[in-house]
C-alpha positions as CSV (number, residue, x, y, z in Angstrom):
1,X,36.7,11.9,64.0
2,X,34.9,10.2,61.1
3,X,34.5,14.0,59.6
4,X,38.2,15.2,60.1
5,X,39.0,11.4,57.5
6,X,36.9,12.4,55.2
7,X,38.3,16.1,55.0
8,X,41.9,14.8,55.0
9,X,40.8,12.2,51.9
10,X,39.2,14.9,50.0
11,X,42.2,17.2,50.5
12,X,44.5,14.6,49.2
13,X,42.3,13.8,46.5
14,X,41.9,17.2,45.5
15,X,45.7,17.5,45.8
16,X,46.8,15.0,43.7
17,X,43.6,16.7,40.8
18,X,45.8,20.0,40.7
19,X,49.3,19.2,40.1
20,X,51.8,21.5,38.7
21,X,55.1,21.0,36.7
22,X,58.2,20.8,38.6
23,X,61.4,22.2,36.6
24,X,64.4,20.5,37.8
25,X,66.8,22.8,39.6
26,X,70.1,23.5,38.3
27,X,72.0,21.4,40.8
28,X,69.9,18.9,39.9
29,X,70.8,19.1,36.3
30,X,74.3,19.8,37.3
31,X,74.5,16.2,39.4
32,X,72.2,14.5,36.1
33,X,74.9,16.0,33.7
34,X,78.1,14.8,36.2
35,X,76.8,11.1,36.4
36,X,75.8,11.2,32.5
37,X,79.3,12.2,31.9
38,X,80.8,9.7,34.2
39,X,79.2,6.6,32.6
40,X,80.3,7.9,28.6
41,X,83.6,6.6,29.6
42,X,82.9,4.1,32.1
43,X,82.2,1.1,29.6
44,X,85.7,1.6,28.1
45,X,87.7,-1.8,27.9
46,X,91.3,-1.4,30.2
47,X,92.6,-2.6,26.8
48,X,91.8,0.5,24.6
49,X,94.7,2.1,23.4
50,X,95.8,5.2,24.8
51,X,99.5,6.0,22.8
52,X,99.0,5.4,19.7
53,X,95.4,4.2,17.6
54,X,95.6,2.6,13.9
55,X,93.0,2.9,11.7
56,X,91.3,-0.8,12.6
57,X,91.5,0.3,15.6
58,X,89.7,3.4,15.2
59,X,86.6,1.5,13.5
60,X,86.9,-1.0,16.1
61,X,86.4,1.5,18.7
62,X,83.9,3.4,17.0
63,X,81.7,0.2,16.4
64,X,82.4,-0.8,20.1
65,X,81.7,2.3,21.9
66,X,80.0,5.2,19.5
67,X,76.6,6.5,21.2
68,X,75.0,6.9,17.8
69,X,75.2,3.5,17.0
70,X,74.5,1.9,20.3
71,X,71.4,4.1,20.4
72,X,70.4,2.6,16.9
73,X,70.6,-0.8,18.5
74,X,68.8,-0.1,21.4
75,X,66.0,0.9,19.1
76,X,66.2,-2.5,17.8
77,X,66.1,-4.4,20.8
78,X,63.1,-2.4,21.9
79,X,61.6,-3.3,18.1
80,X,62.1,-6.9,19.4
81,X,60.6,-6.6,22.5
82,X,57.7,-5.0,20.9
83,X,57.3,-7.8,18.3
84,X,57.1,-10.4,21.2
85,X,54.7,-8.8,23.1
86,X,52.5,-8.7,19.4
87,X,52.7,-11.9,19.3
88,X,51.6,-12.8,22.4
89,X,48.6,-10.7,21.4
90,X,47.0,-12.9,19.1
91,X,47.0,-16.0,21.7
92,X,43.3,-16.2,23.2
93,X,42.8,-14.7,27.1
94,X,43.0,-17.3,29.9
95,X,41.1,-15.4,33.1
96,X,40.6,-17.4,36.2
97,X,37.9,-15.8,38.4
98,X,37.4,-16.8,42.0
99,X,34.3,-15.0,44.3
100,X,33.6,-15.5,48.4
101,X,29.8,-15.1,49.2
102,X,28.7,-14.9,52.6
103,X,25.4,-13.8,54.6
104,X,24.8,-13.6,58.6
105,X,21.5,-15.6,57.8
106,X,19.5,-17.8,55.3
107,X,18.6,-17.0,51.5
108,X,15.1,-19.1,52.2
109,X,12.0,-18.8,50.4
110,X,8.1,-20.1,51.1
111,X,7.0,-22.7,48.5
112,X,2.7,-22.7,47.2
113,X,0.9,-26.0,46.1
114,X,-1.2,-26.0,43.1
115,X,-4.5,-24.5,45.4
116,X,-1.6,-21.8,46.0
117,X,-1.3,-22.9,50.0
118,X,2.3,-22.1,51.3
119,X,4.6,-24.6,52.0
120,X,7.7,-25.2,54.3
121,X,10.0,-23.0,54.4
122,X,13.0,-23.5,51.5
123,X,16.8,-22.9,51.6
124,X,18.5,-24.3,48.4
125,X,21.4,-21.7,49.1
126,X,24.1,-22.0,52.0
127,X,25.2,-18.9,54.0
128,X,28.5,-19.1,52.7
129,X,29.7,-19.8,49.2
130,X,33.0,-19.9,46.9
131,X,32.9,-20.4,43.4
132,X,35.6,-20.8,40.5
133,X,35.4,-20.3,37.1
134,X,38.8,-20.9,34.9
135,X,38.0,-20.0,31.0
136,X,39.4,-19.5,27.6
137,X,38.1,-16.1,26.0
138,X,39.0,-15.8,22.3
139,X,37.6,-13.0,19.7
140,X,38.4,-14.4,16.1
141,X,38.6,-10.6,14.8
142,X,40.4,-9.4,17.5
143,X,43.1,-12.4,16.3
144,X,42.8,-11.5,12.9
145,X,43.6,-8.0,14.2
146,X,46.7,-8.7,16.0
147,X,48.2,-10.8,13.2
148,X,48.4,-8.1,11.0
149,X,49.8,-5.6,13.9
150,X,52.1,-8.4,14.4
151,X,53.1,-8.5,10.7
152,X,53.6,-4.4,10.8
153,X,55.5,-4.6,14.0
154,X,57.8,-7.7,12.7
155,X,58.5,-5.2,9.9
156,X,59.1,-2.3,12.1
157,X,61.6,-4.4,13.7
158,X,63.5,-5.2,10.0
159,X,63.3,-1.2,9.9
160,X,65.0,-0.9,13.5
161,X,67.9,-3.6,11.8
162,X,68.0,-1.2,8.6
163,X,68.7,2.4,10.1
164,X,71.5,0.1,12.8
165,X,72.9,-0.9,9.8
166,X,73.3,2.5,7.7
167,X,74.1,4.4,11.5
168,X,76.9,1.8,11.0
169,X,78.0,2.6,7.6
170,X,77.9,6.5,7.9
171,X,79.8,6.1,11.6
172,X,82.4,4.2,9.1
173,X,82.6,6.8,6.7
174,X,82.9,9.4,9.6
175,X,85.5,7.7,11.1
176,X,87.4,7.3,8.2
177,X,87.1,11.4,7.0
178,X,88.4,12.3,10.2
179,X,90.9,9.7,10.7
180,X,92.8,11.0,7.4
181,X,92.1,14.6,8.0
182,X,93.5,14.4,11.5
183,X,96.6,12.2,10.4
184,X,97.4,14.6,7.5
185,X,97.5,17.2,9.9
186,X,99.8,15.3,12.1
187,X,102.1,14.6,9.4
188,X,101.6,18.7,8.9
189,X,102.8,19.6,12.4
190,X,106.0,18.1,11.9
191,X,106.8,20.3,9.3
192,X,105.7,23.4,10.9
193,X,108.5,23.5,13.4
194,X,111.3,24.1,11.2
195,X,108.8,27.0,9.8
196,X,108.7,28.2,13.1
197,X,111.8,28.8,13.2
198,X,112.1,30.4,10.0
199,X,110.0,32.7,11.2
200,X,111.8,33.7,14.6
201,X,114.3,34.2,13.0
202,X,112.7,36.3,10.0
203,X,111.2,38.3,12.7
204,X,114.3,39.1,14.6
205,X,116.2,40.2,11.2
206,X,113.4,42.5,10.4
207,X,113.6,43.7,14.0
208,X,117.4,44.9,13.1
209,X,116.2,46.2,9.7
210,X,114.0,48.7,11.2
211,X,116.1,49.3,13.8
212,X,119.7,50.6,11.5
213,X,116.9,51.8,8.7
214,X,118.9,49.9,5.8
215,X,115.8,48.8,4.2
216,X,113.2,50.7,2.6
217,X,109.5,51.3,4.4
218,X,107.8,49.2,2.0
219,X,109.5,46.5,1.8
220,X,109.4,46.5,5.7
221,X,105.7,46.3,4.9
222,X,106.0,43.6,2.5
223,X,108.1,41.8,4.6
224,X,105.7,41.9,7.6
225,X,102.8,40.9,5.3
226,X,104.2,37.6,4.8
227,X,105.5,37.2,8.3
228,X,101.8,37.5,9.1
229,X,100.3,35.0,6.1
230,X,102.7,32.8,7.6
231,X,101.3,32.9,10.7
232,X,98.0,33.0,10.0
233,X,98.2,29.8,8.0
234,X,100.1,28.1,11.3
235,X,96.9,29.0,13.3
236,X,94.8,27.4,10.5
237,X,96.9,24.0,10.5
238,X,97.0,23.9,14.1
239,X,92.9,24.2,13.7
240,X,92.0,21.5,11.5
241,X,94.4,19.3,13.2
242,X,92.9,20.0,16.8
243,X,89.2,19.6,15.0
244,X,89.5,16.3,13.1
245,X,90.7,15.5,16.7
246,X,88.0,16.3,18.7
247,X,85.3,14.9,16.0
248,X,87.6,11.3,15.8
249,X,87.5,11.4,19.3
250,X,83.7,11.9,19.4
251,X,83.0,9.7,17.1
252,X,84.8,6.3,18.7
253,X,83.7,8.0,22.4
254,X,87.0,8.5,24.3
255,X,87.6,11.3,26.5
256,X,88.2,14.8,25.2
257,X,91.2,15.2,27.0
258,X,93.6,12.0,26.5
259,X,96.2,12.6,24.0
260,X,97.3,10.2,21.3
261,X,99.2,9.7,17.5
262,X,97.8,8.7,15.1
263,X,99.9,5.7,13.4
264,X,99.8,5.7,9.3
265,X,96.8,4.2,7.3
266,X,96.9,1.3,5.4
267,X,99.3,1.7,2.3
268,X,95.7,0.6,0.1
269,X,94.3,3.3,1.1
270,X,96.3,5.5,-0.6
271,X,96.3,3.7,-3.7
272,X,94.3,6.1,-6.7
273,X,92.3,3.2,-8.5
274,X,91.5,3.7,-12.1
275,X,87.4,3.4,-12.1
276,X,87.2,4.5,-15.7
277,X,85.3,1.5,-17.2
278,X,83.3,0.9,-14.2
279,X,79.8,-1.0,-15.1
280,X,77.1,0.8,-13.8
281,X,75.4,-1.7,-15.0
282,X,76.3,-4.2,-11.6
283,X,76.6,-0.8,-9.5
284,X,73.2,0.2,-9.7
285,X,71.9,-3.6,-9.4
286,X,74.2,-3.5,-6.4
287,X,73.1,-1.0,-5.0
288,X,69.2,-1.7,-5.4
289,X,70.1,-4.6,-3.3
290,X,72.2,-3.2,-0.4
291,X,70.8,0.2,-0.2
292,X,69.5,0.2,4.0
293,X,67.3,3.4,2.7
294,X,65.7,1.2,-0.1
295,X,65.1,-1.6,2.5
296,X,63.4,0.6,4.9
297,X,61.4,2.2,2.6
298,X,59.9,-1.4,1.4
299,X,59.4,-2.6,4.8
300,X,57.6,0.8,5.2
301,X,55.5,-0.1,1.7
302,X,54.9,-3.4,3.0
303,X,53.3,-2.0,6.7
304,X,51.0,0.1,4.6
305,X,49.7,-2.9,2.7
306,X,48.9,-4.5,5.9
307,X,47.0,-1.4,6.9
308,X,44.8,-1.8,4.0
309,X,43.9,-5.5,5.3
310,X,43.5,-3.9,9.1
311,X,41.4,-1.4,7.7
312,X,38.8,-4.6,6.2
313,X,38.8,-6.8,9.2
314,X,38.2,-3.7,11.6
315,X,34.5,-3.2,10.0
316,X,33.9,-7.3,10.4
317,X,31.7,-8.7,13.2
318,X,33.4,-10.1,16.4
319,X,32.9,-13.8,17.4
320,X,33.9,-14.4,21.0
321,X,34.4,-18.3,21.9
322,X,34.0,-18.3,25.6
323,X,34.4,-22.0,26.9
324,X,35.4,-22.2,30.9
325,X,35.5,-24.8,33.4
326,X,33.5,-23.7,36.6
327,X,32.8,-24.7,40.1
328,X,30.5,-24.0,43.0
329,X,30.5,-25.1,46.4
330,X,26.9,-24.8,46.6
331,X,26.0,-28.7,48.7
332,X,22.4,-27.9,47.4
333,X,23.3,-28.4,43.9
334,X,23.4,-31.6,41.7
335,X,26.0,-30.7,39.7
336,X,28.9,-28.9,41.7
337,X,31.3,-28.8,38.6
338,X,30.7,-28.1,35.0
339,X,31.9,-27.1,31.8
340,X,30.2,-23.9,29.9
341,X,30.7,-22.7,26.2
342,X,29.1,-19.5,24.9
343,X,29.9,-17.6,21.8
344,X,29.3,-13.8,21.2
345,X,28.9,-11.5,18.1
346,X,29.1,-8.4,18.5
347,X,29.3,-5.5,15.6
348,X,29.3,-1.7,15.3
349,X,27.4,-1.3,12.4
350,X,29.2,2.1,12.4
351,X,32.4,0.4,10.9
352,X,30.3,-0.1,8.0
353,X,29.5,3.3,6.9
354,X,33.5,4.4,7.8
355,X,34.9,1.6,6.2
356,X,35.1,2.9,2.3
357,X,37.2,6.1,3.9
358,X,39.3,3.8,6.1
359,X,39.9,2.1,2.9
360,X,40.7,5.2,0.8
361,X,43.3,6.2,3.6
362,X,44.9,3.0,3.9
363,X,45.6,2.8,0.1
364,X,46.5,6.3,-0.3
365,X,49.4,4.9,2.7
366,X,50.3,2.5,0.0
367,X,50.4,5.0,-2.7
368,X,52.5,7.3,-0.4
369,X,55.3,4.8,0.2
370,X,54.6,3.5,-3.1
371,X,56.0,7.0,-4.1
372,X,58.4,7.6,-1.6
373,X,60.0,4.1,-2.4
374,X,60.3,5.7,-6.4
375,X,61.5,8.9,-4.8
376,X,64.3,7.1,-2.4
377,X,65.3,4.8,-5.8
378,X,65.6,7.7,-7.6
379,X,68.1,9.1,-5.0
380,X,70.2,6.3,-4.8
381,X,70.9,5.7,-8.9
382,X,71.6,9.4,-8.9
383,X,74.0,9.4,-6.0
384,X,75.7,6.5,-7.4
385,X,76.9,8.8,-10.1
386,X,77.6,11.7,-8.1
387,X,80.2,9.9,-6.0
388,X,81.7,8.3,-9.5
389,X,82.1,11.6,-10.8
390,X,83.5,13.5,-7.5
391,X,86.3,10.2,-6.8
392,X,87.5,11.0,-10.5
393,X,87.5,14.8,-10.8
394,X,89.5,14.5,-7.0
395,X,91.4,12.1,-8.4
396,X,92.8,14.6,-11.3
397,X,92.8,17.4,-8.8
398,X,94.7,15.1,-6.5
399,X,97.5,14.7,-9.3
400,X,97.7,18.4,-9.9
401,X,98.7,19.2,-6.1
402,X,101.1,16.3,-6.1
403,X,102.8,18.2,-8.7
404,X,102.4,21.5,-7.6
405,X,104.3,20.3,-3.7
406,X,107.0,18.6,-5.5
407,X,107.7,22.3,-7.3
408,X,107.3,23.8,-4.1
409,X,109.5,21.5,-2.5
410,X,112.0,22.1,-5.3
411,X,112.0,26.3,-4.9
412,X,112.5,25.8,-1.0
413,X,115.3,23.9,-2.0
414,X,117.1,26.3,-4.3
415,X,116.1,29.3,-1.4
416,X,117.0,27.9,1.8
417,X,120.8,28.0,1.0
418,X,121.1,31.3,0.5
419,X,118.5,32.9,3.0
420,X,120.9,33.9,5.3
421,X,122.6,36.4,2.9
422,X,120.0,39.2,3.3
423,X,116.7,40.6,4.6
424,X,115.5,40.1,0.9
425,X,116.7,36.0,0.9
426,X,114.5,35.9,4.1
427,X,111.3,37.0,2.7
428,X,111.7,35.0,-0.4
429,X,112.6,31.3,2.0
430,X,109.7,32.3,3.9
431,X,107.8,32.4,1.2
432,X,108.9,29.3,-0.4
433,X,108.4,27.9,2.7
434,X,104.7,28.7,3.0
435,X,104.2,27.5,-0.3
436,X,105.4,24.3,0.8
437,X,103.5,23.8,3.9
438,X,100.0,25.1,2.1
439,X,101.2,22.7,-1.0
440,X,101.1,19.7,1.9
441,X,98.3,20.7,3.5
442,X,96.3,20.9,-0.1
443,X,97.5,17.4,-1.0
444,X,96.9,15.9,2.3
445,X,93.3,17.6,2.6
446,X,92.5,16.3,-1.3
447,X,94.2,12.8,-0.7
448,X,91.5,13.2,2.5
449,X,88.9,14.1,0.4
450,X,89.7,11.7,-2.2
451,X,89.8,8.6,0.3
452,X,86.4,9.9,1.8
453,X,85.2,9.9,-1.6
454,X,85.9,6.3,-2.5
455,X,84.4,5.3,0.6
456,X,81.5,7.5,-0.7
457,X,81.2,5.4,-3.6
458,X,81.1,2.0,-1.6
459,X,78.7,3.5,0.8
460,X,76.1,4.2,-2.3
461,X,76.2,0.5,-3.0
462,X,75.3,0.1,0.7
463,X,78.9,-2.0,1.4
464,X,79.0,-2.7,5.1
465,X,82.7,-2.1,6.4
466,X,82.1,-2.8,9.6
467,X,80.5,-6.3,11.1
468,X,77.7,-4.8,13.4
469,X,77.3,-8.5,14.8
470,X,80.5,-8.6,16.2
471,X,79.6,-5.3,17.9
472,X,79.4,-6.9,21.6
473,X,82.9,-9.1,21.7
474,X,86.0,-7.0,23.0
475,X,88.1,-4.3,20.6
476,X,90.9,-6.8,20.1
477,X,88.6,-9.5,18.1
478,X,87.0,-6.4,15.9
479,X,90.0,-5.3,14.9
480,X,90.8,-9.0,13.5
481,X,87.3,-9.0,12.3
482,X,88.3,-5.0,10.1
483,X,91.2,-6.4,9.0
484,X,89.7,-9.6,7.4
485,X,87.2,-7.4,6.2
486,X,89.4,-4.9,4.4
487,X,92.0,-8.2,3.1
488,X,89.7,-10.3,1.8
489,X,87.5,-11.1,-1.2
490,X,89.5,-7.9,-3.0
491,X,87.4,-5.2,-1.3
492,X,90.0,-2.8,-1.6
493,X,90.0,-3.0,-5.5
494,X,86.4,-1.4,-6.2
495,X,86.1,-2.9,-9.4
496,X,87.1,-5.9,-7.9
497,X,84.5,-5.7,-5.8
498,X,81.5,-5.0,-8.3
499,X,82.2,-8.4,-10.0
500,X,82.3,-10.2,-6.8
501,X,79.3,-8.8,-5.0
502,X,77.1,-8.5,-8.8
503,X,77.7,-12.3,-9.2
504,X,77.0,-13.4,-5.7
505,X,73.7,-11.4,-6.0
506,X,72.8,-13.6,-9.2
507,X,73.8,-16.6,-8.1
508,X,71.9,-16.1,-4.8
509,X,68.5,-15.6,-7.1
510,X,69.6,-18.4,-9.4
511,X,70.1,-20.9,-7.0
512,X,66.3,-19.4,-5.0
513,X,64.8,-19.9,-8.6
C-alpha cells in the first residue's frame, strides 16, 4: 500500500516537473473578448449625452472615460503602492519564533567526582519543552539600502504622475483635432444634399442628351467626367466625416454604434490671434517649467544619482543588531526569561574588487540621462518654434481659402440661375458647385488644422487643459471645471497667457528665495 503512495507522489511530482503551455482556445478568447467588450461601456454615467455632445463635453468625457488615460493612472496608483511597500522596507524585521520539544523519556546524564567516580544519575532537562523568542533583527546597510530604493521608487512614482499628466494633454489635443474635423464635416453634409440633387438631375439631362444625340461625344465625355469628380469628392466627405467620428468616439470611449451631432465650438476658438510679437523669451522659460517630458527625464537623472550612492553602500560591511526577548519553560533553569543582544558583520570582500565598475556604470547612468535630459531640452525649445511657425503660415493659408470660398460662393451664385437652360449650364453649376463644397471643405479642414495648431503651441509649453484631479467626480462637474478652465485667467488669448503664467513662475521663485 505504502509502495502504490509513493508511486502516485512521484507521478504527481514528476507531473507537475514537465508542464507544457496551454494556448487558449478560440471560444475561450471569443467569451475573454465579449466580457472585455461588455465592461468598455459598462462604467458609462446614465447622464452621458447621447443627442447631441458640446465640446466641454467632449473633454469631459474623454478625461472621464478614455482607456489611455485611465491606464496612465493605474500605473500611478501601482507606483504608489510600490513606494509604500519601499518604505516599509527600511523598518527593521520583528520575527517571533515559537518551538515544542518533546521526548518519550529522560535527557539524563551520569555526573564524576574529582577521583572521576560516577555520580547519581542527572536530569536538568524535562521531557517536554516550549520556548519563545520575540526579537528585533535590523541590518544598518540593508536600511541604508532601502532608503535609496525608496528615494528611486518615490521618483518613479513622480514619473508615473508625469506621463498621466502628458497622456492627459495629448488625449486633449486629440480630442480637440477630431472634434473640429468631425464638426466641419457635419456642417459639410448639409451642403451636400442640395449637390445631390444637382447631380440627379445633371445625370438624368445627360441621360436625354445621349439618348436624342443633340450634343456632341465629347462633351458627353466631359460632362460625365465632372459628374464623376463630383461624386468621387461626395465619397471623400462622407469619409472624413464618418472617420473623425469613429476616432472622437474612441477617444472619449462610447459605443461605436450610437449616433449623435455635434453642437458648434466655442466662438474663441475660432478666433485667428495675432502671435506676431510673441516673447519667446517667457515661452521657452515656460516651457522648461511645464514640459511633463523635461520632468520625467529629471526624475529619471535624479534615480541615476541615487544609483551611484547604491552602488557605494552595496560594497560596505553589514552590521546586524539582533536584540530579542526569550523564554523557556525549562523548571530546571534559574533564569526562565531573558533578554539577548547580538550584533553581526558580515562582508563579501568580493564587493570590493567590483565596486570601481559598479561605480563606472552607475555614473555612466548619470551621464546617460544627463544627456538624454540635454537631448529632451533640445526637443522641446525647438518644437516651441515649430508650432509658432506652422499656427502662422496656417493662419495666412487660412485667409487665402476664406477668400477663395467666398469667390466660389459668388460663381455658384451667378450659375445656378441659369442652369436650367441647357446641358452646357448644367456642367458649368455642377462645377461651380464642386468648387464650392471643396472650397468648404479646405477652409473647414485648415480652420481644423489651424485650431489643432494653437493647441499645438499651448501643448509645447506643457499647459494642462484638462484638471486630471477632478478625473473621478461625475461628467456634469468636469464640464464646469472645462469651462472655468477655458474662461478664466485669459487662457484663450495666448499672449495673454504667456504674461500670466511667465510671472507666476517668477513670483513663485521670488517669493521661495
Amino acid at each position: 500500500m505504502v509502495k502504490h503512495v509513493l508511486v502516485f507522489i512521484f507521478t504527481l511530482l514528476l507531473g507537475a516537473c514537465t508542464l507544457t503551455p496551454e494556448p487558449m482556445s478560440a471560444e475561450e478568447r471569443f467569451s475573454e473578448a465579449n466580457r472585455n467588450v461588455g465592461k468598455l461601456f459598462a462604467m458609462k454615467s446614465t447622464k452621458v449625452p447621447r443627442k447631441r455632445i458640446n465640446y466641454y463635453q467632449a473633454l469631459a468625457l474623454g478625461l472621464k472615460y478614455n482607456l489611455d488615460y485611465r491606464v496612465k493612472m493605474a500605473n500611478t496608483a501601482l507606483q504608489a503602492d510600490q513606494l509604500t511597500l519601499a518604505e516599509f522596507a527600511m523598518f527593521p524585521a520583528l520575527n517571533t519564533s515559537t518551538s515544542f520539544y518533546t521526548r518519550n523519556n529522560d535527557l539524563a546524564s551520569f555526573g564524576t567526582t574529582s577521583t572521576g567516580q560516577l555520580t547519581d544519575v542527572l536530569n536538568s532537562t524535562p521531557r517536554t519543552l516550549r520556548s519563545i523568542r520575540l526579537g528585533l533583527s535590523w541590518n544598518i546597510l540593508d536600511f541604508g539600502v532601502s532608503y535609496v530604493r525608496a528615494k528611486q521608487q518615490g521618483d518613479r512614482y513622480l514619473i508615473a504622475r508625469e506621463e498621466a499628466r502628458k497622456q492627459l494633454q495629448q488625449l486633449s489635443q486629440d480630442i480637440r483635432r477630431a472634434y473640429w474635423e468631425a464638426y466641419g464635416a457635419q456642417q459639410l453634409m448639409h451642403d451636400t444634399h442640395e449637390f445631390q440633387e444637382l447631380l440627379t438631375n445633371a445625370n438624368e439631362k445627360l441621360t436625354e442628351a445621349i439618348a436624342d444625340k443633340t450634343i456632341p461625344k465629347e462633351n458627353i465625355l466631359h460632362y460625365q467626367e465632372a459628374i464623376l469628380e463630383g461624386r468621387r469628392h461626395l465619397i471623400q466627405l462622407k469619409y472624413k466625416y464618418d472617420k473623425a467620428m469613429l476616432d472622437l468616439k474612441h477617444l472619449v470611449n462610447l459605443p461605436l454604434g450610437v449616433h449623435f451631432t455635434l453642437e458648434r465650438p466655442p466662438v474663441a476658438l475660432f478666433r485667428v490671434q495675432n502671435l506676431k510679437n510673441l516673447d519667446f523669451r517667457k515661452v521657452d522659460a515656460i516651457s522648461l517649467v511645464n514640459r511633463p517630458e523635461l520632468s520625467q527625464q529629471s526624475y529619471q537623472h535624479r534615480i541615476a544619482k541615487w544609483g551611484v550612492r547604491s552602488a557605494i553602500l552595496q560594497a560596505l560591511p553589514g552590521i546586524t543588531l539582533n536584540p530579542g526577548w526569550n523564554y523557556n519553560s525549562n523548571k530546571f533553569l534559574v533564569n526562565n526569561l531573558w533578554v539577548d543582544k547580538s550584533v553581526d558583520i558580515a562582508w563579501n570582500l568580493l564587493n570590493l574588487a567590483s565596486l570601481p565598475t559598479a561605480l563606472d556604470s552607475a555614473e555612466a547612468q548619470v551621464q546617460y540621462e544627463q544627456l538624454k535630459l540635454m537631448a529632451i531640452t533640445l526637443a522641446v525649445l525647438t518644437e516651441t518654434r515649430y508650432s509658432y511657425s506652422r499656427y502662422q503660415n496656417l493662419t495666412t493659408e487660412y485667409r487665402i481659402a476664406h477668400m477663395q470660398t467666398q469667390n466660389a460662393n459668388a460663381l455658384y451664385q451667378l450659375t445656378e440661375n441659369r442652369y436650367h437652360a441647357s446641358l452646357a449650364n448644367y456642367q458649368q453649376a455642377m462645377i461651380a458647385k464642386l468648387k464650392v463644397i471643396t472650397s468648404k471643405m479646405d477652409e473647414n479642414l485648415l480652420l481644423s488644422d489651424l485650431s489643432t495648431a494653437l493647441g499645438e503651441l499651448y501643448l509645447s509649453t506643457g499647459f494642462d487643459l484638462l484638471p486630471y484631479e477632478v478625473s473621478h467626480q461625475p461628467v456634469p462637474i468636469i464640464v464646469q471645471k472645462i469651462k472655468k478652465r477655458f474662461t478664466t485667467n485669459n487662457t484663450m488669448d495666448f499672449n495673454a497667457y504667456v504674461n500670466k503664467t511667465y510671472n507666476g513662475i517668477f513670483a513663485r521663485k521670488k517669493k521661495l528665495a
